[in-house]
C-alpha positions in Angstrom: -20.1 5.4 3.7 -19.7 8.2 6.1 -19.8 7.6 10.0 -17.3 8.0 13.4 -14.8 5.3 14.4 -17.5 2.3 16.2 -14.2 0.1 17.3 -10.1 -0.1 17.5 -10.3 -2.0 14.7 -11.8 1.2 12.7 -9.4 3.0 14.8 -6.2 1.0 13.8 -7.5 1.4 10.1 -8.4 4.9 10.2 -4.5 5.7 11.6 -2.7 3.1 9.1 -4.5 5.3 6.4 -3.5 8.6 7.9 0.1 7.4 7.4 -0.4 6.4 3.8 -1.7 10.4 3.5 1.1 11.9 4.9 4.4 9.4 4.8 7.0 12.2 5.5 6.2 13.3 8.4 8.7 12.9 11.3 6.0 11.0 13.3 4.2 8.1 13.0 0.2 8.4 13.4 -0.6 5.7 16.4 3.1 5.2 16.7 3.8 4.1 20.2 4.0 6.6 23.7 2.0 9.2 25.2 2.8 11.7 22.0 -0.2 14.2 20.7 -0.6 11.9 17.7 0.4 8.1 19.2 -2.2 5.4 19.6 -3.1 6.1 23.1 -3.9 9.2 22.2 -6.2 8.6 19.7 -7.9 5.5 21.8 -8.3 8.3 24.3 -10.1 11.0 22.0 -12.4 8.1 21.2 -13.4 6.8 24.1 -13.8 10.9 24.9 -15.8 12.5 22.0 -15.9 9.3 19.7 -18.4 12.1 17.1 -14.9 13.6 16.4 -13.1 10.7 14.3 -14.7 10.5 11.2 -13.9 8.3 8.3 -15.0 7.5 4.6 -15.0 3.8 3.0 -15.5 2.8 -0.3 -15.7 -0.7 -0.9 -14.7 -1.5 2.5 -11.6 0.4 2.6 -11.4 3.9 4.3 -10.6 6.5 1.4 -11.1 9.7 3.9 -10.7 11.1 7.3 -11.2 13.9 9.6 -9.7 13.5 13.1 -10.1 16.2 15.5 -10.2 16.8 19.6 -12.0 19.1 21.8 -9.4 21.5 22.7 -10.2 23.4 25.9 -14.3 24.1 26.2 -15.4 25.5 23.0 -12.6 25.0 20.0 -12.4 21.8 18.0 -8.5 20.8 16.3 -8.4 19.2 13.3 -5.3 16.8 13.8 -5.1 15.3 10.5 -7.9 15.1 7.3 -7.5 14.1 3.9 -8.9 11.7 1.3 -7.2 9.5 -1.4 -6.4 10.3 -4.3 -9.0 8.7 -6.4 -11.7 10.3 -4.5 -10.5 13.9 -4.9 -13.3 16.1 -6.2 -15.9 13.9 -5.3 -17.1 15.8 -1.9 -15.6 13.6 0.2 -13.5 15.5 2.0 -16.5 18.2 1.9 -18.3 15.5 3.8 -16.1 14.7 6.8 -16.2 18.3 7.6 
């Protein structure tokens, strides 16, 4: 199932995966403060341009994502995407964008 983030629940799910994806990172997606990638931000992209925070499920649990933010007027930014592992090659990914 494809579709955009409905609640902070999908929200909170949606950025617990993204740190699954990428654990090394010196950041914590919808870690705490005002920060590009913290959980206000993100609560305020959705409320904004909800159409823009895309996730996958399969069987319930979300196995893909493509976050992104109207930057300025016209460009889009990608802020984080990726799928598991066990759906690699299966157009997931393809989907979201």
């Amino acid at each position: 199932i494809l579709d955009n983030i409905k609640n902070i629940t999908e929200l909170d799910e949606v950025l617990a995966f993204a740190n699954k994806l990428y654990p090394n990172l010196n950041f914590v997606f919808g870690g705490d403060g005002d920060d590009k990638y913290s959980r206000k931000f993100w609560i305020d992209q959705w409320n904004k341009h909800p159409e823009l925070l895309l996730f996958a499920k399969d069987n319930d649990k979300v196995c893909g994502i493509c976050l992104g933010w109207l930057d300025g007027d016209f460009y889009i930014t990608v802020g984080v995407d990726g799928v598991a592992v066990e759906q690699k090659n299966k157009g997931v990914h393809e989907a979201l964008f």
